[in-house]
C-alpha positions as CSV (number, residue, x, y, z in Angstrom):
1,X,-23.0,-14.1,-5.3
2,X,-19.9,-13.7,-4.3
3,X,-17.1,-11.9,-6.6
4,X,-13.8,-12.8,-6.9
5,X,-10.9,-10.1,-8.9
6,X,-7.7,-12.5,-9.5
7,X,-4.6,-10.3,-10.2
8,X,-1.6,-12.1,-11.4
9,X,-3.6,-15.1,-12.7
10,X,-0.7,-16.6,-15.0
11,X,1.6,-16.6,-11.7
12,X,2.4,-20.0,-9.7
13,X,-0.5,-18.8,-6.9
14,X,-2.6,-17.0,-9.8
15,X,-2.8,-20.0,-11.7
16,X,-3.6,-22.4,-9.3
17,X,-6.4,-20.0,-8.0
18,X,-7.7,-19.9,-11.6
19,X,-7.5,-23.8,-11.5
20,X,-9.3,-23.7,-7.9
21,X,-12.3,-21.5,-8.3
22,X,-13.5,-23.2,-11.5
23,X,-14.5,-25.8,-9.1
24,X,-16.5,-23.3,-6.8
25,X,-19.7,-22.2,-8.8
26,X,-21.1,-20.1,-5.5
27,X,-18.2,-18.0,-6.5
28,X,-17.7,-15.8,-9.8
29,X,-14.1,-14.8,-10.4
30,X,-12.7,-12.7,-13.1
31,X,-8.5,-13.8,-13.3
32,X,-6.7,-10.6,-15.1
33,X,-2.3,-10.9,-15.9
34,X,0.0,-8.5,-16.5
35,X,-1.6,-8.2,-20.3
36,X,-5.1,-7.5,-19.5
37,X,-4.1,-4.8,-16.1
38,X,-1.1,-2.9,-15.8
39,X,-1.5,-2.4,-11.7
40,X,1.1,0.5,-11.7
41,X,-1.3,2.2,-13.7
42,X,-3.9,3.9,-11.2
43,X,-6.5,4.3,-13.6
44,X,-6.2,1.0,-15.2
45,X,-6.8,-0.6,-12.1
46,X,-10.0,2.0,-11.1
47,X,-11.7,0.9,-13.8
48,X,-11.0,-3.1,-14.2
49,X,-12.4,-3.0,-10.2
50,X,-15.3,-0.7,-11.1
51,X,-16.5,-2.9,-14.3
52,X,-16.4,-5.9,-12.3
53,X,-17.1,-4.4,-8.9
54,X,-15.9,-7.5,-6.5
55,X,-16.5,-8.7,-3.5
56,X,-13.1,-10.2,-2.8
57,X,-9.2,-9.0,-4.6
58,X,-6.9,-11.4,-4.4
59,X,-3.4,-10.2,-5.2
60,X,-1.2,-12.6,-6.8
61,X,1.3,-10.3,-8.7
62,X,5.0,-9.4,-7.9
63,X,8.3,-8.6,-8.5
64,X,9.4,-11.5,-7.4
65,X,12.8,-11.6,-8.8
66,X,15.0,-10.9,-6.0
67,X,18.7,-10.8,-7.3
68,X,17.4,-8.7,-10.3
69,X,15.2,-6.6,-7.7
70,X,18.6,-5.0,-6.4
71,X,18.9,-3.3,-10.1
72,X,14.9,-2.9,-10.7
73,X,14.1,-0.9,-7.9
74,X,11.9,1.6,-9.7
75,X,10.1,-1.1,-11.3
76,X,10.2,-3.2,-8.1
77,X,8.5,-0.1,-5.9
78,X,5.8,0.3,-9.0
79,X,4.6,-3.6,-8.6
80,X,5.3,-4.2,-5.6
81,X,3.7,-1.2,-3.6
82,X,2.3,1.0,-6.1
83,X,0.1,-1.0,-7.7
84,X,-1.3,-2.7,-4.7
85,X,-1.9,0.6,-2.9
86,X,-4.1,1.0,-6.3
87,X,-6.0,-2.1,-6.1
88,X,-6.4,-1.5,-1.7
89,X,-7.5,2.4,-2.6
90,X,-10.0,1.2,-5.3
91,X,-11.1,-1.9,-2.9
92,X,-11.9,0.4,-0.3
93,X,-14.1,2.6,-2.9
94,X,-16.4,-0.5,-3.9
95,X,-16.6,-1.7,-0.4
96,X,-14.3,-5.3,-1.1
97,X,-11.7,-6.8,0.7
98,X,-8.1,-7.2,-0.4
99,X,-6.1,-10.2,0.0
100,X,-2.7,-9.6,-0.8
101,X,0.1,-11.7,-1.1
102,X,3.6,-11.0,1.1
103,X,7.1,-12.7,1.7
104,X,9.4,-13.6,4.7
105,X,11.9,-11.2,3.0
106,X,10.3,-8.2,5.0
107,X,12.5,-10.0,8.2
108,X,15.9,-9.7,8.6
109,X,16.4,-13.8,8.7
110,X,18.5,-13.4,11.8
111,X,16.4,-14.3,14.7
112,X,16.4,-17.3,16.2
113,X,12.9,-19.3,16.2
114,X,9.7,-18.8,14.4
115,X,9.1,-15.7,13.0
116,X,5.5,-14.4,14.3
117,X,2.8,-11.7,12.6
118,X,3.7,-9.1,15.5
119,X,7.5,-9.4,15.2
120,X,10.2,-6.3,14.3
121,X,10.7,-6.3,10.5
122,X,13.9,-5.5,8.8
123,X,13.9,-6.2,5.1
124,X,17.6,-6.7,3.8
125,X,17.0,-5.6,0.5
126,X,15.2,-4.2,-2.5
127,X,12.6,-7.1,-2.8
128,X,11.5,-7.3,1.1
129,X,11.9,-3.5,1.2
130,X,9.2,-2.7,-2.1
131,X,7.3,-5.8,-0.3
132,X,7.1,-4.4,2.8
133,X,6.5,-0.9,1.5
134,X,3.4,-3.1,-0.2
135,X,2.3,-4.3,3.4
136,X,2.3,-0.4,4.6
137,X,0.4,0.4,1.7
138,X,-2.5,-1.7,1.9
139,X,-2.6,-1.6,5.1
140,X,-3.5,2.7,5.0
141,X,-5.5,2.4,2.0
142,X,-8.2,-0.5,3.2
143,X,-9.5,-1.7,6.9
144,X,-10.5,-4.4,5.6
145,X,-7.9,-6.2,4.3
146,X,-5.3,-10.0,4.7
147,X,-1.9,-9.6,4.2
148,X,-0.2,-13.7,3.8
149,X,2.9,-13.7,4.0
150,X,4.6,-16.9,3.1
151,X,8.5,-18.5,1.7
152,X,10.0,-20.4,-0.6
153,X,6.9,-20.6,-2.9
154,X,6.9,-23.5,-5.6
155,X,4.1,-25.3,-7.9
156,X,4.0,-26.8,-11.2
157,X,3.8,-23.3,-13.3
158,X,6.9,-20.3,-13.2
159,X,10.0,-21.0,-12.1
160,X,10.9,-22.0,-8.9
161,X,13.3,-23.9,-6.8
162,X,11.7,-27.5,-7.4
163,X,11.9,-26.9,-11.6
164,X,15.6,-25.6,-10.7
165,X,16.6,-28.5,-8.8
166,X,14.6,-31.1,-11.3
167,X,16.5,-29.5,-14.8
168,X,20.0,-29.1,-13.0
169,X,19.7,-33.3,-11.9
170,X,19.7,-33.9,-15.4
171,X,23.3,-31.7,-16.3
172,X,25.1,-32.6,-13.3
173,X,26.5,-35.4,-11.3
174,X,27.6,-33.1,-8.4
175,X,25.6,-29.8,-6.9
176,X,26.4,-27.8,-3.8
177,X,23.0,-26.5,-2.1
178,X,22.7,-24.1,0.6
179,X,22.5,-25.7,3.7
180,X,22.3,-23.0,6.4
181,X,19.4,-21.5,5.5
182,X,15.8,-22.7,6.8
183,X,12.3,-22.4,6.1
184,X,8.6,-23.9,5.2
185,X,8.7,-24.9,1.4
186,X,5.1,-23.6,0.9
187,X,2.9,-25.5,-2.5
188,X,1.4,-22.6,-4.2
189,X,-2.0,-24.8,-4.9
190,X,-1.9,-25.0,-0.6
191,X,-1.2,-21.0,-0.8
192,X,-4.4,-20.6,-3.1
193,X,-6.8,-22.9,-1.0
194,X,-6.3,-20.6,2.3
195,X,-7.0,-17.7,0.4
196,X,-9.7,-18.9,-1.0
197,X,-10.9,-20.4,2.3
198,X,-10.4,-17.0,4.0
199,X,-12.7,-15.1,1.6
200,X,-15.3,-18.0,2.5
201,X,-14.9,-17.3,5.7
202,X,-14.8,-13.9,5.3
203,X,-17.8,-13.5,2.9
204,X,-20.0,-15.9,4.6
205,X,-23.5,-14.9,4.5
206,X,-24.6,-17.3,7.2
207,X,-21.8,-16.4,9.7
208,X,-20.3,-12.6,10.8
209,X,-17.1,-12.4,10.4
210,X,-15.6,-10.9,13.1
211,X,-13.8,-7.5,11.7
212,X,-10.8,-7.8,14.6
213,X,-9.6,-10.9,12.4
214,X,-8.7,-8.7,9.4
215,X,-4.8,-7.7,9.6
216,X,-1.1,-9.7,8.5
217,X,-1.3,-14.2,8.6
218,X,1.6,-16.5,8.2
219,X,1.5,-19.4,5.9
220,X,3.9,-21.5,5.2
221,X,4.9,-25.6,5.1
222,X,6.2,-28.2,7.6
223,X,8.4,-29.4,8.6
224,X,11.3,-26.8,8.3
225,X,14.5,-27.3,5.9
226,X,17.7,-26.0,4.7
227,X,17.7,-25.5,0.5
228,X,20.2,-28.9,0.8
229,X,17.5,-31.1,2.8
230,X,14.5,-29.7,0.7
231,X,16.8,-30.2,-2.4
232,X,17.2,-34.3,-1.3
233,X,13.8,-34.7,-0.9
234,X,13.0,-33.7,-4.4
235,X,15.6,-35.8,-5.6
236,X,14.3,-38.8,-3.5
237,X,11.0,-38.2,-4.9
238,X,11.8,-38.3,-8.4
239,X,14.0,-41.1,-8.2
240,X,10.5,-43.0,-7.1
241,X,8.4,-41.3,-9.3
242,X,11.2,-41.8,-12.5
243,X,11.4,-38.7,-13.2
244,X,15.0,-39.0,-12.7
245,X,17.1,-41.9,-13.7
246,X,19.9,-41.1,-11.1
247,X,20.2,-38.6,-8.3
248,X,23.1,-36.1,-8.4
249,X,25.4,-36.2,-5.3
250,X,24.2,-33.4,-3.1
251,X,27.2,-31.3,-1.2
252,X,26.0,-28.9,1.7
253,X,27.6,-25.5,1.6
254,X,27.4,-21.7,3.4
255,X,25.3,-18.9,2.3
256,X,29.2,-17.3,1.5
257,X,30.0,-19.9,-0.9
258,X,27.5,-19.1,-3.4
259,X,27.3,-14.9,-3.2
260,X,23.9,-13.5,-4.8
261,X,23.5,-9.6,-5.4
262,X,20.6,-9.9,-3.3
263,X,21.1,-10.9,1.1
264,X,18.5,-14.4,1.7
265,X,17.5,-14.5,5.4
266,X,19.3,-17.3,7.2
267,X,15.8,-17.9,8.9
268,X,12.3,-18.0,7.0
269,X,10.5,-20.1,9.3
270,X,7.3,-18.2,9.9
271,X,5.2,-19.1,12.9
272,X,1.4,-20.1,10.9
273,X,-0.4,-20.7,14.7
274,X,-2.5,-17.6,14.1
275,X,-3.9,-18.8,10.5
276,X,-4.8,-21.7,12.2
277,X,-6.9,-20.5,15.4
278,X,-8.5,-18.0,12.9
279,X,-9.2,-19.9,10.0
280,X,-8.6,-23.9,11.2
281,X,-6.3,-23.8,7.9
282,X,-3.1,-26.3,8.5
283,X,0.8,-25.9,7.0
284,X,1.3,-26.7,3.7
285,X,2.3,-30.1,3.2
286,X,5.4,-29.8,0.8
287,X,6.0,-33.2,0.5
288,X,2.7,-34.4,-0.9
289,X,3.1,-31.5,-3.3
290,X,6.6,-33.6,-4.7
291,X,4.4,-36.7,-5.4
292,X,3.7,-36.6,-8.8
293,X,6.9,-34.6,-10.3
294,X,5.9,-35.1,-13.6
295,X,4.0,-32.4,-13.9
296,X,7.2,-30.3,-12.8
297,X,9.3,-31.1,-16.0
């Protein structure tokens, strides 16, 4: 049977993984949070992957707060490339693979088109750079490993852009939204269905899976959006759903007009072609994933 490791299982991917695999009885899974393993501890994370011995890691867990990131680099570094050089080493050891979760933010956001698997990265700040780092380490510590990098995650548990937008709606008439920066709003349930596809694929005792197909995927949604566009969809959407009794007036303004501590790429628009031709798995469709709203509030 095959053996799933969960880390990060009370995140928005983790969670929807949890919710996922409950529903796949060829598969046992073992979902662990920050309470039950500390992954910057090295032994801590030796001995939850030697008790359980998987077949399949799936890495859920990060820093993911960017602006705070800038501040919390030690502790940024320690989640987010310590600990899964930990899990990768210890992977490696019990002969699993490791499917570990990534970001956009390891690009600089300044090139023009779709951002592919093989192009230059240039992380802009603390968050992309302990990412990245991440990436690097996974990648030395197991051959046999998927690195997914995906943007501007959101689902119905955390906190996220979609439960932002929702709560604000209800304080303000008025609210200006980014509007020249672009990407794939990606549905963390669609984020947790590929990876669990991929260890299907991957772990398929009927099939070989073809070792030269391990290595970095994009995965993202369509169609592409500014934060202003993907904000007037939700609003759209809950107006339907009555989840909101009146949409705020939405104003489009520039990345200068609303300063973070943290630099967001201008372009997050990754290219998911590869993911497809590998793994027939689509783009996440964002917009189905805004259809029933009440479970966002």
């Amino acid at each position: 049977m095959v053996k799933v490791l969960i880390i990060g299982s009370n995140g928005q991917v983790g969670s929807c993984l949890v919710k996922q695999l409950q529903s796949c009885p060829e598969i046992e899974f073992l979902a662990v949070d920050r309470n039950k393993l500390d992954i910057t501890s090295e032994q801590d994370v030796i001995k939850t992957v030697n008790d359980f011995l998987p077949t399949i890691i799936i890495n859920a867990a990060a820093h993911t707060a960017v602006d705070k990131a800038e501040d919390e680099v030690e502790l940024s570094y320690a989640i987010n490339r310590d600990g899964p050089k930990y899990l990768a080493q210890a992977a490696e050891k019990v002969g699993a693979v490791i499917l570990h979760i990534s970001t956009d933010y390891v690009f600089s956001g300044d090139k023009q088109g779709l951002y592919s698997e093989s192009d230059s990265v240039s992380p802009q700040g603390v968050y992309g750079e302990s990412k990245l780092a991440g990436e690097e380490a996974v990648i030395n510590a197991c051959p046999r490993y998927i690195i997914l990098r995906t943007a501007w995650v959101f689902g119905e548990d955390g906190n996220n852009f979609v439960k932002t937008m929702l709560r604000l709606a209800k304080q303000r008439d008025s609210l200006g939204i980014v509007a020249d920066q672009f990407g794939g709003p990606t549905y963390a349930g669609d984020i947790a269905a590929a990876l669990i596809k991929m260890a299907q694929v991957i772990t398929d005792s009927n099939k070989s899976f073809d070792t030269t197909n391990y290595g970095i995927y994009h995965f993202s949604g369509l169609p592409h959006v500014s934060w202003c566009e993907f904000a007037q969809v939700i609003f759209d959407k809950a107006i339907e759903q009555n989840v909101l009794v009146k949409s705020p007036d939405v104003k489009g303004i520039k990345t200068e007009d609303y300063p973070t501590p943290a630099k967001r790429p201008a372009n997050s628009k990754l290219n998911i072609q590869k993911i497809t031709t590998v793994f027939n798995i689509q783009a996440s469709n964002w917009q189905s994933a805004l259809d029933h709203l009440v479970d966002y509030v």
